[in-house]
C-alpha positions in Angstrom: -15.3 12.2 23.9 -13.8 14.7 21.2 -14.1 13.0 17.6 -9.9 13.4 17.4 -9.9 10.1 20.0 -11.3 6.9 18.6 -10.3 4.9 21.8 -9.9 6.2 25.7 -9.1 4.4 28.5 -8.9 5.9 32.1 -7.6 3.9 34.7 -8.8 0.6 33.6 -9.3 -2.7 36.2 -10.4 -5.5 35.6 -10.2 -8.3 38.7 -11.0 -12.1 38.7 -11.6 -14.7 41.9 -9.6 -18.1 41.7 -11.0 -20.5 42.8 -14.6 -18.9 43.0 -17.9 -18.2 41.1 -17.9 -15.2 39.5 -21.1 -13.2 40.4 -22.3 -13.2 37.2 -25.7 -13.7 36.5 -26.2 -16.8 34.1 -28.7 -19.7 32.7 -27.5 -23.0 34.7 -28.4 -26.6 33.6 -30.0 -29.1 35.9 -27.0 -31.2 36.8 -25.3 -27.5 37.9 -28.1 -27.1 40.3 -27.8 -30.4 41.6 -24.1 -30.0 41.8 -24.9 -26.7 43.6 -27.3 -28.1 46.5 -24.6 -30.6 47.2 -21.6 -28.5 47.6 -23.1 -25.9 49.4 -21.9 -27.7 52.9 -18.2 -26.9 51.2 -18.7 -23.3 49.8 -17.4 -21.7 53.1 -14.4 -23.2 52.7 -14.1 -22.4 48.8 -14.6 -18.5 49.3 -12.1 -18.6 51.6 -9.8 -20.1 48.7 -10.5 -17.7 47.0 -7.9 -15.5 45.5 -8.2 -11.9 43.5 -6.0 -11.8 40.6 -6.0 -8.5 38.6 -5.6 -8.7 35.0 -5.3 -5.1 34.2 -5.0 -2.6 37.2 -5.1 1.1 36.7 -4.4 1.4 32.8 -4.6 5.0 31.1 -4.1 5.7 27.7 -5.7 7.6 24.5 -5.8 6.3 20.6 -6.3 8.6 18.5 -8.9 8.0 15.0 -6.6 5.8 12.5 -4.1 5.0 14.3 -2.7 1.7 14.3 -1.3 0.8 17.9 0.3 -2.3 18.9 -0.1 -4.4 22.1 2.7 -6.6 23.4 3.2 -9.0 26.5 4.3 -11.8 28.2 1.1 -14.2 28.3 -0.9 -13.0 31.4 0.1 -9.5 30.9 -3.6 -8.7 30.0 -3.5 -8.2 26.5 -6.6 -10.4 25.4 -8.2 -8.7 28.5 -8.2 -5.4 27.4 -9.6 -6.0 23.9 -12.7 -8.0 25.6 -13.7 -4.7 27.5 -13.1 -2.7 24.3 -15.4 -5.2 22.4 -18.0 -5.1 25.2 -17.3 -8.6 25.4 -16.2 -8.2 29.5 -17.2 -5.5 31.8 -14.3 -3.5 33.7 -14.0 -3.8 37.6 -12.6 -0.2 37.7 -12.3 3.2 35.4 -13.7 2.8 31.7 -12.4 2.2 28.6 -14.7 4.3 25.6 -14.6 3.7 21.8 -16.3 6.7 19.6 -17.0 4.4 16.3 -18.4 1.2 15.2 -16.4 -1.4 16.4 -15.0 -4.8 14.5 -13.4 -7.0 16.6 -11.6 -10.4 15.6 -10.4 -12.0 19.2 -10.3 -16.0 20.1 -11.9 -18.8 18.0 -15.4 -18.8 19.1 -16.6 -15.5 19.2 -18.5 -13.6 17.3 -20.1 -16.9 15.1 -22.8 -19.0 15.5 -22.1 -22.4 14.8 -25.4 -23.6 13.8 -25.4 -21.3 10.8 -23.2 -21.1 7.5 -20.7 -18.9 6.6 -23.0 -17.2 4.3 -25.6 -16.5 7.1 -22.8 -15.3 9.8 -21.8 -12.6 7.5 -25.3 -10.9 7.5 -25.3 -11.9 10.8 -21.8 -9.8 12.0 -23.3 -7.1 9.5 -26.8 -6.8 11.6 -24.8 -6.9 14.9 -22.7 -4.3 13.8 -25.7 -2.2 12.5 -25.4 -2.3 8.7 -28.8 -2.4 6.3 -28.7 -5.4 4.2 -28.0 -3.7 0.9 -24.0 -2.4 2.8 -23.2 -6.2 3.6 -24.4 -7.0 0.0 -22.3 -4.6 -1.7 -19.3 -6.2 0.3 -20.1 -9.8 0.1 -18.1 -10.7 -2.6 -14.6 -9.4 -1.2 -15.5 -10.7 2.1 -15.7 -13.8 0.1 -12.8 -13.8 -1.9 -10.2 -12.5 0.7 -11.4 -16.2 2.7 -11.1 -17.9 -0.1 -14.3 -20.0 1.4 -16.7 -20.0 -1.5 -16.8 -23.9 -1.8 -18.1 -24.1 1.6 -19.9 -21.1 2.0 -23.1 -22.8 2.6 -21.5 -24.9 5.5 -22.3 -24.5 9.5 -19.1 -23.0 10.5 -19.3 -26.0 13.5 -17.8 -28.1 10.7 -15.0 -25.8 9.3 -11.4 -26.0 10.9 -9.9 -23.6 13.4 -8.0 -21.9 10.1 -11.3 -22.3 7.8 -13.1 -20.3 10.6 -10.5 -17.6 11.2 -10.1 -16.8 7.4 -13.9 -16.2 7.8 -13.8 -14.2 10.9 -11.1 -12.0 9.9 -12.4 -11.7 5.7 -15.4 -10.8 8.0 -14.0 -8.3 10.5 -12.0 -6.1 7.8 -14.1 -6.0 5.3 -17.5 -4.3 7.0 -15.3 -1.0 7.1 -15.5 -0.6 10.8 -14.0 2.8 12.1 -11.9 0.9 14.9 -10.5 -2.9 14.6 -9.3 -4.9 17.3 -7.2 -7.7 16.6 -5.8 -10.4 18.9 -3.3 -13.3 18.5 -5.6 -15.1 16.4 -4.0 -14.9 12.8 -1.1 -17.9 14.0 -3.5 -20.5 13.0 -3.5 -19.1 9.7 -1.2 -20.6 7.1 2.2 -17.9 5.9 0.1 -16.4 3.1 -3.3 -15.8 4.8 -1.0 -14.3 7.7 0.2 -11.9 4.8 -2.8 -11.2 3.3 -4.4 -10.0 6.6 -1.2 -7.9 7.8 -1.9 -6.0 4.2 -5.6 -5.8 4.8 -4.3 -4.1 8.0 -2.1 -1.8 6.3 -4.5 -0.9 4.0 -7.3 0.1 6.5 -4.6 2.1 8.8 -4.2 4.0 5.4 -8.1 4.7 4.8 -7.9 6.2 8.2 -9.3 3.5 10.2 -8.0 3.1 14.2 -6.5 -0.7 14.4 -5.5 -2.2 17.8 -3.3 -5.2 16.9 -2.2 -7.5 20.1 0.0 -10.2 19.0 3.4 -11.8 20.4 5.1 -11.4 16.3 7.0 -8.7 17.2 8.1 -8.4 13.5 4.5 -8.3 12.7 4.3 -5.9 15.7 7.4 -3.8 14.2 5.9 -3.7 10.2 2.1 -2.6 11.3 2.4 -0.6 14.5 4.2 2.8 14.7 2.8 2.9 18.2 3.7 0.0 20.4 2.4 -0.2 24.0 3.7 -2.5 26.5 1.3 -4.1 29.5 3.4 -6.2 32.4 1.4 -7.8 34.8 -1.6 -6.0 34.0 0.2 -2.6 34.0 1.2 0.0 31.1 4.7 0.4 31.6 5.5 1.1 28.0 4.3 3.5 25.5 6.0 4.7 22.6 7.7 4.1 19.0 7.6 0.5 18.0 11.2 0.1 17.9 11.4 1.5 21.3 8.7 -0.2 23.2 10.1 -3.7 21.5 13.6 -3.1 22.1 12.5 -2.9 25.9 9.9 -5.8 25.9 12.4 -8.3 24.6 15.7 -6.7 27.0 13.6 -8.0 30.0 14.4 -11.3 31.8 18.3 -10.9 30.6 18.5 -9.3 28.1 17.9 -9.6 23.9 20.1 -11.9 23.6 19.8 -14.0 26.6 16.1 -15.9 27.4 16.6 -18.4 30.8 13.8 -20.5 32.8 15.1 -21.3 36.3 12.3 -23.4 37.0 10.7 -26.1 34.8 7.2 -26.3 36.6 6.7 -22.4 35.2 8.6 -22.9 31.8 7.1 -22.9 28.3 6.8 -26.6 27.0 4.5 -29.4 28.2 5.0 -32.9 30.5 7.4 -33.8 28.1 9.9 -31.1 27.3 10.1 -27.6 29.3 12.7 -24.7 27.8 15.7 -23.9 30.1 17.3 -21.3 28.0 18.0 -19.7 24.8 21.1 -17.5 23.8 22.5 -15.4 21.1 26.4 -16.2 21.5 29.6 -14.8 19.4 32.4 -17.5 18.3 33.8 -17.2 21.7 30.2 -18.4 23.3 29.3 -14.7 25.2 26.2 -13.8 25.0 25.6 -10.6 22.4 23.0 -8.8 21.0 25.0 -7.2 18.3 27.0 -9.2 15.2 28.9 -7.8 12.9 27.9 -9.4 9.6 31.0 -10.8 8.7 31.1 -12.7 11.8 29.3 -16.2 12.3 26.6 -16.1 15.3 25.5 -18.9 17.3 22.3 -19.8 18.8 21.8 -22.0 21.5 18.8 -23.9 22.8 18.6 -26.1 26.1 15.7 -28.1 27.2 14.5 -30.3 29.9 13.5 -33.6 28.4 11.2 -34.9 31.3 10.2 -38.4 29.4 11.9 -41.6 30.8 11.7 -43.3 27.1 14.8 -44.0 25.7 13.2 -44.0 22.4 12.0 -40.1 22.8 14.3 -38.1 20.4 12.6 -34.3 20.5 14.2 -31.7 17.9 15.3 -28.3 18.8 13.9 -25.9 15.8 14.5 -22.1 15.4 12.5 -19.6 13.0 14.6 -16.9 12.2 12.5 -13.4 11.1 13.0 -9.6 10.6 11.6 -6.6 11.8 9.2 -6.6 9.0 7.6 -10.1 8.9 9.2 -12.1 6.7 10.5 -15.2 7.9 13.9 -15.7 6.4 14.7 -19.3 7.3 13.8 -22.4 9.3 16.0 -24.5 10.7 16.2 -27.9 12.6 18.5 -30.0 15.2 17.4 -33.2 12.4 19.7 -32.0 9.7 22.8 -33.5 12.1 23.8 -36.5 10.8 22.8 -39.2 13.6 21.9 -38.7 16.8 24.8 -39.1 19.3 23.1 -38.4 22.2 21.5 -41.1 24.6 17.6 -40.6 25.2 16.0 -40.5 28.6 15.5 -37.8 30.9 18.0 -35.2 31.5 18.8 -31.3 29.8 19.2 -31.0 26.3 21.9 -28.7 24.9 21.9 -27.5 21.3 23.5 -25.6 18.8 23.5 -24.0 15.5 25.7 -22.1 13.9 24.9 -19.1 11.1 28.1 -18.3 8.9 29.2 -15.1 8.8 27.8 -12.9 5.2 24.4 -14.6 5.1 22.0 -12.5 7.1 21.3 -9.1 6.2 21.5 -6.1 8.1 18.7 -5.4 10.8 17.4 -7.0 14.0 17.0 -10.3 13.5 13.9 -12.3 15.9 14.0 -16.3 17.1 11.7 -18.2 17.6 13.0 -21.2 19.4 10.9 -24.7 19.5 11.1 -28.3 20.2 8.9 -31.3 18.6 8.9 -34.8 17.1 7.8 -35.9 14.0 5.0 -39.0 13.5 2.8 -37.1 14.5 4.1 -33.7 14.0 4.2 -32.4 17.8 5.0 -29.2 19.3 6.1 -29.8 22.7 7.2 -26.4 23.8 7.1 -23.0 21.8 8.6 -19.6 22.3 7.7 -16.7 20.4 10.7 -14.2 19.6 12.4 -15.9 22.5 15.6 -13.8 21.6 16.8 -11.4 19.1 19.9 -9.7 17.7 21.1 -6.8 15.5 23.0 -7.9 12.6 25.3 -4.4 11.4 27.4 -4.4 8.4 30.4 -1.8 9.1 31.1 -1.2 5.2 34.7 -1.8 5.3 35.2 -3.2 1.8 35.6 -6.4 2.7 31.7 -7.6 3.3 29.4 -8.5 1.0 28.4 -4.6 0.8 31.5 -3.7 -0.5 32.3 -0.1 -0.8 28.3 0.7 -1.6 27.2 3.1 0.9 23.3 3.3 0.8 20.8 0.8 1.3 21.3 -2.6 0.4 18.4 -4.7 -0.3 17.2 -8.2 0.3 16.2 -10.4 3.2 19.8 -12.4 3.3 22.6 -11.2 2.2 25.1 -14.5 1.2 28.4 -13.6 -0.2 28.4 -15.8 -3.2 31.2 -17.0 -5.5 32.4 -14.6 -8.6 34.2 -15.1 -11.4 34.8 -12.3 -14.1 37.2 -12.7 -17.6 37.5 -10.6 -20.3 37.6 -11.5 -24.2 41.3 -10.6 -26.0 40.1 -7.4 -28.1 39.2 -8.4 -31.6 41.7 -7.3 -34.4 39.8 -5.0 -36.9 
């Protein structure tokens, strides 16, 4: 493989059995072998159960060295899939996918650590598996450990360390042994806002030292900040490959559009026994659905859920995260802030609205993430990432918060606030 291509894939498959074992050799424990003599009277019946499902089918594409390439999808599509055969963590079923560089990979809690050892010794341990002498990972050791922010339990078995503790290590881990290709999956959510920021900049910064990044994650304004180069994968298919804006703008029109997200059925819908999403819209003042708002102009977004609980008493909250194309989450907002709650519990669907005034948001697209949950405990019942999105545009007629300014306006919001201005009588002498 030319040096020019850090990462090829040609025609890429990878097939799993439901509902059967895989033919993978493996160590079993005695009660699996007992458990094995006596089913084997029902194993004819569970092969013929058995169903192939193909996570990725025939997928063809080159990376070229220090690039940084996106990968969106609907869960299932095969993202994770495709980084686990990059990582040599999963073999293909069909074609090949080839890497020409040492590899640092940062993809579900779990892998990569031994959780028997501390964080100190995991770090000389990634090092060794990654083929660095000691004295590299000992030159690095202290900016591994300051970007986690971990020194206090460095010496700790990582078994003991939250989901977020051990992530902060992974990642402060992965981007810091300069590998020449890193793949990331949808594993910095668990990380609080700032950690989340500091590892989109570490990105940033190794896509500008020439290093190849392959970033899969469901933030498309993550997506839209890091990744000039988005691809697409549907149903285990490329059917997208091309400029971030482009390949975004076509992930989120499907399933009715940017500005309209529906679930016809509640057994397949995002959310858990309790509460299952219906729908969720981007509506102008006279309720149609649009993707487009002038900024002047108010916009309303509307949530409906199934609330599947029979307990009068069960009150969930619609919630919305409202972010830009480059990250930054501009505001959070929640169905709570009405003043009592007028509505009768019990099962039934939920309908919700909130309304943004006019000459807040700036210009730009505009992503929602739409959620429901109770408080005591904090629950999330369902969750949908960049569920819907519009495109806020500020025509410049005078009469905005723009005014007659022409170029760029800056700023995450853009609120037209209250002026006054007075002038002093001129001073005699």
């Amino acid at each position: 493989m030319s040096s020019e291509i850090a990462i090829r894939v040609e025609g890429l498959g990878k097939r799993y059995r439901l509902g059967a074992t895989q033919g993978v050799a493996r160590y079993r424990s005695l009660r699996e072998e007992v458990a094995g003599l006596v089913s084997k009277r029902t194993r004819g019946a569970d092969k013929a159960a058995a169903r192939e499902f193909w996570a990725l089918k025939d997928v063809s594409f080159e990376i070229g060295a220090g690039e940084t390439v996106g990968i969106i999808g609907r869960n299932g599509a095969g993202k994770s899939t495709m980084l686990k055969i990059l990582a040599r963590i999963t073999p293909p079923t069909t074609g090949r996918g080839v890497t020409n560089g040492r590899v640092g990979s940062l993809l579900e809690v779990g892998t990569g650590f031994h959780p028997e050892l501390t964080g100190r010794e995991n770090i000389l341990l990634s090092a060794a598996v990654m083929g660095m002498r000691r004295s590299e990972v000992l030159s690095r050791f202290d900016d591994i450990v300051e970007f986690s922010g971990l020194s206090t339990f460095l010496d700790t078995p990582v078994k003991r360390f939250s989901t977020g503790m051990y992530m902060r290590l992974a990642f402060s881990v992965a981007a810091h042994l300069e590998p020449e290709i890193l793949l990331v999956d949808e594993v910095l959510a668990v990380g609080d806002a700032e950690f989340q920021r500091k590892c989109l900049g570490r990105m940033e910064e190794l896509s500008g030292l020439g290093r190849t990044v392959l970033f899969v994650s469901h933030s498309m304004p993550s997506v839209l900040r890091l990744c000039p180069r988005v691809i697409l994968l549907d149903g285990g298919k490329l059917t997208a490959d091309g400029t971030g804006s482009q390949v975004v703008e076509e992930y989120i029109g499907r399933g009715g559009g940017a500005a309209v997200r529906e679930w016809p059925d509640p057994a397949t819908a995002p959310g858990d026994e309790l509460v299952r999403l219906k729908s969720v819209r981007v509506v102008d003042e006279e309720g149609q659905p649009t993707s487009e708002i002038d900024i002047r102009n108010p916009v309303y977004v509307e949530l409906e859920y199934w609330n599947l609980s029979g307990d009068v008493d069960f009150l969930p909250i619609a919630s919305f995260h409202f972010s830009n194309a480059e990250g930054i989450l501009l505001f959070v907002t929640h169905s709570n802030q009405l003043p009592a709650r007028s509505r009768p519990g019990g099962r039934g669907v939920v309908h919700t609205r909130c309304k943004i005034p006019g000459n807040l948001l700036a210009e730009g697209t505009v992503f929602v993430l739409a959620g429901v949950v109770t408080y005591a405990p904090a629950t999330v019942h369902a969750l949908e990432r960049d569920a819907v999105a519009f495109q806020v545009v500020d025509p410049s007629q005078g009469d905005g918060v723009r005014g007659q300014w022409k170029a760029d306006y800056p700023g995450v919001v853009r609120p037209m606030l209250d002026w006054e201005e007075w002038e002093d009588p001129e001073l005699d002498g």
